[in-house]
Phi, psi and omega in degrees: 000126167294165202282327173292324182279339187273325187289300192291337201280317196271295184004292205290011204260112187261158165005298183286338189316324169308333194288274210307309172324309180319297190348281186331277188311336180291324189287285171319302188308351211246332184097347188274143210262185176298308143320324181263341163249027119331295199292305203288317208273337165092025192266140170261189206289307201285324174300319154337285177281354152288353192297330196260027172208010183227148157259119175285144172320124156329302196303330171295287178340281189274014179279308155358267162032272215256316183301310186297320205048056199243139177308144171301284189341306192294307171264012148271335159283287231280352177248065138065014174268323181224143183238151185229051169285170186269127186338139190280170193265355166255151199287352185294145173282142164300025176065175152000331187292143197048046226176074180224175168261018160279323191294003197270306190308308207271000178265359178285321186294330169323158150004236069283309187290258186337297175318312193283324180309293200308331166301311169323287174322299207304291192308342155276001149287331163273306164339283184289345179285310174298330156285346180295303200280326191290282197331254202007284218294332179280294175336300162315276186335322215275314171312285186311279193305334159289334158308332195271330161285322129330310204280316166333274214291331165305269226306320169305318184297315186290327177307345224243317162318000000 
């Protein structure tokens, strides 16, 4: 493969390749064509193949899954939906985020199964908004002591004058 086909080869590789890879190799172990995991899982052909440049609907994900016998947890990480990083360290709730009462209404009417993947989801979304927001907090703090150390060295320097 040329370094231009290797370059364009990574572009297309979207959120979820991994997920689709597992797919694949799961799909091959099984012997199985495109059509017979079409049939067991109930994914057509073209969401299969968005997979490997899109993050796909949870409800794909575990329709897969299932077709598969692939651990939900494992594929909702690996298509990028649900993440199992270490918890941020502060304890403050992440706010508002994700978080109103309609989406509230209509995630009660679900499942039981369903509701908790999509809660999970919520909740590594907040999970990543508090680490987003802690960096920020440093980043400022961090901003703020080089200014002031600038500011330091003007005035010695104009004093110096």
């Amino acid at each position: 493969m040329s370094p231009r086909q290797s370059a364009r080869s990574e572009r297309i590789k979207g959120p979820a390749y991994a997920f689709w890879e597992r797919v694949t190799n799961a799909q091959h172990k099984r012997g199985w064509t495109q059509i017979q995991l079409q049939e067991h899982s109930g994914v057509d052909r073209t969401t299969l193949y968005r997979m490997k440049s899109a993050k796909p609907l949870a409800d794909t994900v575990l329709a897969l899954a299932d077709a598969l016998g692939i651990d939900h947890d494992e594929a909702l990480q690996l298509a990028g939906l649900l993440t199992r990083e270490s918890p941020p360290e502060s304890s403050e709730p992440a706010g508002p985020v994700l978080e109103d009462e309609e989406t509230e209404e209509l995630l009660a009417q679900l499942p039981p199964r369903r509701r908790a993947i999509l809660e999970q989801i919520r909740d590594a979304e907040r999970d990543r908004v508090q680490r987003i927001r802690a960096q920020a907090e440093a980043e400022v703090s961090e901003a703020e002591k080089r200014f002031a150390e600038l500011v330091r060295l003007e005035i010695e320097e104009s004093d110096n004058s």
